[in-house]
N, C-alpha and C positions, 0 to 999 in steps of 0.2 A: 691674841697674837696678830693682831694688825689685819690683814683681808682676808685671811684665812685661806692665804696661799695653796695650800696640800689638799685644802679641800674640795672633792671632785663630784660636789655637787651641784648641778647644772650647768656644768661645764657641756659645752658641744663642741665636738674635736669638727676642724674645718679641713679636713683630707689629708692623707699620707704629706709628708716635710711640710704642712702648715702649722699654725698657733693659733689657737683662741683669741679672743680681743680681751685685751688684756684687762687685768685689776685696774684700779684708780690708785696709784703709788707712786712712787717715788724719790729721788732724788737728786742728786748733784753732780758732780764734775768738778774735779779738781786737780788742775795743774794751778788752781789755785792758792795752792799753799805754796809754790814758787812767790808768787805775784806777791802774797801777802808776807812772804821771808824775803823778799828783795827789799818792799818797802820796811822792813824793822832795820834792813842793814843802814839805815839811814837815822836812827834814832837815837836822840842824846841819854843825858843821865837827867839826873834831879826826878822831879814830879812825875814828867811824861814816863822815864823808864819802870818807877814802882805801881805806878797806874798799869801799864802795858803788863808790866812783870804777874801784877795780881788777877790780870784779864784769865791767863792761860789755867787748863786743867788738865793735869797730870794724871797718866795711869802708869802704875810701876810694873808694864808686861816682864820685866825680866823675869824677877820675884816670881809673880804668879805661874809663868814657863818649868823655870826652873832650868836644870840641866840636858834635858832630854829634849836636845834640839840639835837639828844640822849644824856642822862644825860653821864657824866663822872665817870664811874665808880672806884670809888680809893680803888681799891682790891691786887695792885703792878702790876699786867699784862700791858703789853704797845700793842696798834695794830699802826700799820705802812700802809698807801697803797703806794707800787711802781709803778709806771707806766715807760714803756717807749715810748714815743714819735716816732712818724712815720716820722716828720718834714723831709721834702726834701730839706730846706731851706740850702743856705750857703754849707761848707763843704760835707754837706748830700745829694747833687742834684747829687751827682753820683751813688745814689740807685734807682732813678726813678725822675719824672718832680715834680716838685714843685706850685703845685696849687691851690696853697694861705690858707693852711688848714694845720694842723696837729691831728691827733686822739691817742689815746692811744690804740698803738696796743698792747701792752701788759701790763697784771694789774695781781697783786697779794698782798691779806688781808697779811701780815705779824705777827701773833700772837702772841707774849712774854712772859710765863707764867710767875708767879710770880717765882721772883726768876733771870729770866733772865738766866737760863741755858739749857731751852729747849724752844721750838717754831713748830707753826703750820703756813704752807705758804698755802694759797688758793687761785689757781688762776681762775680768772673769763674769760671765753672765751669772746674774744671779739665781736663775732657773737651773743651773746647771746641777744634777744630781752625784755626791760624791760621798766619800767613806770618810765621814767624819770623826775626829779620834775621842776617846774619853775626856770632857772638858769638867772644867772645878767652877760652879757658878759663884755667883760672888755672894752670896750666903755659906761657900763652904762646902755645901754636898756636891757629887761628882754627880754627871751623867754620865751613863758608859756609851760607848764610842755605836755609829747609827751610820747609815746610808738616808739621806734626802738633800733636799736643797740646798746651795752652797752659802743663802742667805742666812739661813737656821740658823748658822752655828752663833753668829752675831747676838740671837736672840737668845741663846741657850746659854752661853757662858760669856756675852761683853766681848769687849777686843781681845782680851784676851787670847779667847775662844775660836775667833776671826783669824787671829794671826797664828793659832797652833796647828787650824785648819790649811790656812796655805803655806805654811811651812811643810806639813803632810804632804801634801799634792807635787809641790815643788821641791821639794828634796834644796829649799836655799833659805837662810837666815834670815827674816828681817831684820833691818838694823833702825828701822824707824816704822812709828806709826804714827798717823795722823788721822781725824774724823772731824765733818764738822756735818752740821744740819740744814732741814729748809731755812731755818730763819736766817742763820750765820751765811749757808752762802749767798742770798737774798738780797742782803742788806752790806755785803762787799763789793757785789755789783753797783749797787746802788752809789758806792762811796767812789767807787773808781769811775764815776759818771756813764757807766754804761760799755756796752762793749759791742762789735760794730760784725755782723753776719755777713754771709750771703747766701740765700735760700736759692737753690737750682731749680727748685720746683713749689709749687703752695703746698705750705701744713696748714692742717686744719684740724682740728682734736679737741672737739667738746668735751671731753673727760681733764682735759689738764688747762682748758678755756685756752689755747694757742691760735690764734688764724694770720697766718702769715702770708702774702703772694709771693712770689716769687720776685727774688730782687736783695737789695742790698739793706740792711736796718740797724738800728742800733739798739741791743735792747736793754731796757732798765731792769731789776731786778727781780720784780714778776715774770717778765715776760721769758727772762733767761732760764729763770727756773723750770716753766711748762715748759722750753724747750728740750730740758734735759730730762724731764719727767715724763714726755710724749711717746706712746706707742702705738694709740688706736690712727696717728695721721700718718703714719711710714710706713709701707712694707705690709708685712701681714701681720703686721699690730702685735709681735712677739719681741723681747727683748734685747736681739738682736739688731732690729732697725734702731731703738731706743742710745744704743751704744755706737751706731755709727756719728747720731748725733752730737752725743757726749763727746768724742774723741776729737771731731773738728771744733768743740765750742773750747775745748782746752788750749789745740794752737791759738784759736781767738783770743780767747781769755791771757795767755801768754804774752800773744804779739799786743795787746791793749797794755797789759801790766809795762810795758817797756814805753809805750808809743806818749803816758801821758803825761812825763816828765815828774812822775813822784820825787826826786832828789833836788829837783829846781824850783818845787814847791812847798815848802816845810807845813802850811795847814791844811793841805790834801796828804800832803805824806804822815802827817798825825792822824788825818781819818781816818786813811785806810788800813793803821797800821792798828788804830784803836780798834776798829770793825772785825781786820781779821785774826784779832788775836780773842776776843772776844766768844769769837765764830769756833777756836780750834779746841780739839782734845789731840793730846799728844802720849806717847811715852813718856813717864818722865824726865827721859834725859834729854829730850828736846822742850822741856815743860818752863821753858823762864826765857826770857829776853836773850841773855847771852849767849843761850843755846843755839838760839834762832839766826842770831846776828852769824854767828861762824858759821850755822849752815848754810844762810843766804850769801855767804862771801864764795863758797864752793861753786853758786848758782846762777851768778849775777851772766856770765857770759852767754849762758843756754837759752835761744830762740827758737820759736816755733818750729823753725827750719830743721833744728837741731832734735827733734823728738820721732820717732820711728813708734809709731801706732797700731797697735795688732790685738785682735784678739785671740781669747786662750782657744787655739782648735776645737770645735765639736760638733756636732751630728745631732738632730733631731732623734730622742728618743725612742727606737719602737713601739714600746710597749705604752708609750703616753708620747702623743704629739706635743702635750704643750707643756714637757722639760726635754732638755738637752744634754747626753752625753760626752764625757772628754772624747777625744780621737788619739787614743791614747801613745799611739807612736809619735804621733806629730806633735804632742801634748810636751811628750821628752824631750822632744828636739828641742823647742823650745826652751826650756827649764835649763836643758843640758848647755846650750850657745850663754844664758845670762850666768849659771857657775862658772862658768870661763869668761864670762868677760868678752861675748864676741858676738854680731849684732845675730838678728834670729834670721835664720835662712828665709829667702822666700819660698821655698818647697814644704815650710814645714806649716804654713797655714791657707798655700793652693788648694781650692777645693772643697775647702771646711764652710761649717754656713755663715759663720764671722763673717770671714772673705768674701760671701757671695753677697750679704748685705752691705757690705762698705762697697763693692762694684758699683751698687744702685748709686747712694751718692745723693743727700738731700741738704747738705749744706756744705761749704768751702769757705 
């Protein structure tokens, strides 16, 4: 199972609310699946569409869910969870050993107010320890329902398993799922010619090869990815700095999607739409072209400007410095403003260690 997360050997805790230096993992960032559903709204029929249409791969979460899920609330709001996948498999064994596992190392609620012109992204640390419910693996046996990692559940039962888990938590429906990998988002940067930073301070992170000074860059698709994979250059090297990162390369990655005239170029808007279709796992009802095209038409409006950024409340662990507990009042608040439809208080993640790491602040 990948770095062997849980395991609390040779670990050396670095003092009360610090983290360890973290594993060698990770993954992605994605308000990229905006980017890559803007560019499909743009794609004709014939050849390009049964090519693009045969790219995508479908998981039918409903099916495997079932009935025994928070009601659907039809108020216009849409919530999305993204994950990206850790998978070492395949193309991706040259990020670390591949040991028969893959987790969601990174997850984020995607919120869609009615309307579709503004959004609230929340992303859940993957260290975060939580009551994960009974999942059905995709051989069919169940596992019964566990406390650990919020990654786990990924590795235990598939998206599935991912989306049964924060539908538990969050008392709200996903109405979409999307996942893509190192390679896939790697090689989207690569197609959208890169996408354009500014570091406040130098990263530097021999575990994810990152050295950046401080200053303005544009980075091609290696280099995006160590930055969304970095923990030992920010902070106390815990996954919390990790996410401050991720959060500002999404407005980036956003305002790039818009800035590089995808629709006034039809063989950049084929690349990139080849690349990121390529790159996706979806639900199936998002799993084909047409899918895609109606949801990038809901999306086309929403600018960086337009996404409100938070993470899920929580507390450094007592009992283990290096996981993180929900904060579980502040936890509802949240959950309880996206069932309505109404943006998340700032009271409800003052305080929390999210919050105090987005304070610090290592890119814009």
């Amino acid at each position: 199972m990948g770095d062997n997360d849980q395991s609390t050997t040779g670990r050396i805790p670095r003092g009360p609310g610090r983290r360890r230096k973290p594993r060698r993992k990770a993954v992605w960032i994605t308000a990229w699946t905006l980017a890559g559903a803007v560019a499909l709204s743009g794609v004709g029929f014939g050849y390009a569409y049964f090519r693009l249409n045969g790219n995508i791969t479908g998981v039918d979460i409903n099916a495997q869910l079932g009935k025994d899920r928070p009601k659907n609330i039809d108020n216009g709001s849409m919530d999305l969870l993204v994950l990206g996948s850790d998978s070492r498999a395949g193309k991706n064994g040259e990020y670390g050993r591949d040991e028969g596992g893959a987790r969601s190392d990174t997850a984020m609620i995607v919120h869609l107010y009615k309307g579709h012109r503004k959004a609230t992204v929340v992303s859940i640390p993957r260290d975060t320890l939580v009551n994960r419910p009974a999942c059905t693996k995709p051989d069919g046996t169940t596992v019964p329902a566990s406390r650990g990692m919020f990654n786990d559940a990924y590795s235990v039962g598939g998206p599935a398993c991912a989306v049964k888990t924060v539908e538990s938590m969050t008392g709200i429906r996903m109405d979409h799922y999307v996942e893509v990998d190192f390679t896939g988002f790697k090689n989207l940067i690569n197609a959208m010619g890169g996408v354009p930073v500014t570091t406040t301070k130098p990263i530097n992170d021999n575990d994810s090869h990152l050295d950046l000074p401080a200053g303005t860059h544009t980075l091609g698709g290696e280099q995006a990815l160590a930055l969304v994979r970095t923990r030992h250059g920010v902070g106390d090297g815990s996954d919390l700095g990790r996410i401050q990162l991720q959060q500002a390369f999404v407005k980036a990655l956003l305002g790039q999607a818009h800035s590089v005239g995808l629709l006034t170029n039809p063989a950049k808007l084929y690349d990139v739409a080849d690349t990121a279709t390529k790159a996706l796992t979806t639900d199936s009802e998002l799993a084909s072209v047409n899918a895609l095209v109606g949801f990038a038409s809901g999306l086309k409006d929403i600018r960086s400007g337009d996404l409100d950024m938070v993470t899920m409340p929580v507390q450094y662990d007592q009992a283990d410095p290096n996981r993180v507990v929900p904060m579980d009042a502040k936890a509802q608040q949240v959950w309880a403003a996206l069932r309505a439809d109404r943006p998340v208080p700032a009271s409800a993640v003052r305080g929390s260690a999210g919050d105090e790491a987005l304070a610090r602040g290592w890119v814009r």
